[in-house]
Every structure is written in structure tokens, then in C-alpha cells.
N, C-alpha and C positions, 0 to 999 in steps of 0.2 A: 488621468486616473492611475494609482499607483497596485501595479499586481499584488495579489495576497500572498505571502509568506505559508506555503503550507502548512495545515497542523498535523503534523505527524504522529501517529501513535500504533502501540501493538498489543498482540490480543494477551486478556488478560489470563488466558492460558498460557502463556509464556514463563508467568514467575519472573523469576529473576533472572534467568538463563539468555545470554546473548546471542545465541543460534537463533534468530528468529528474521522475519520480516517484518518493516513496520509499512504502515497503510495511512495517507493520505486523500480523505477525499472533497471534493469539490466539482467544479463543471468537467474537469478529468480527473479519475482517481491515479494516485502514483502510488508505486510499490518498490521500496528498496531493501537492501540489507543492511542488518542492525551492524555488522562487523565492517562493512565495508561503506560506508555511509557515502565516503568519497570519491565513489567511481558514479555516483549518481542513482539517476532512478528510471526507471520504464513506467509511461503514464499513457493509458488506457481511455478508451471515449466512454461517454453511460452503457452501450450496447456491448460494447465489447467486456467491460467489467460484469455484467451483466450475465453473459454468458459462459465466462469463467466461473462467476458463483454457480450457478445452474448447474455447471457441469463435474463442478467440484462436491457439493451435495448430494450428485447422484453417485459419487465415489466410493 
């Protein structure tokens, strides 16, 4: 079975502006940067992203 290729995308608050974060999700969600694509990404379990939104909404 061959891994899925993420789909990466970013919010469509952004506009066109490349100072952003793009968001990948699936059985783990990834978060990288739009500028620095190439240093990779930090990916998150469901509870863990999970609690990041929670936490970011009560911001």
C-alpha cells in the first residue's frame, strides 16, 4: 500500500500573502510554512490537533 501524498492547503484568510501556514490533514494532521516549505513540517495525532484548535479559539 502506497502512502498518500498530503494535500496541503492554507486558509483562505491568507489572500495572496506568503507569510502563512499551510495545513494538511488526514490520520495525522501536518503544519508547515508557506516560505520555508523545505525544512519540512511538524504533524500532530487527532487529539493533539485537537487541542491546539480548542485552545486557539479560546484565544
Amino acid at each position: 500500500m502506497q502512502p498518500q501524498t498530503p494535500h496541503w492547503f492554507k486558509s483562505s484568510y491568507s489572500g495572496t500573502s506568503s507569510d502563512c501556514v499551510e495545513v494538511a490533514e488526514g490520520p495525522v494532521t501536518g503544519v508547515r510554512d508557506t516560505r520555508h516549505r523545505e525544512l519540512g513540517a511538524l504533524f500532530f495525532g487527532a487529539g493533539e490537533w485537537r487541542s491546539f484548535i480548542d485552545t486557539a479559539k479560546d484565544a
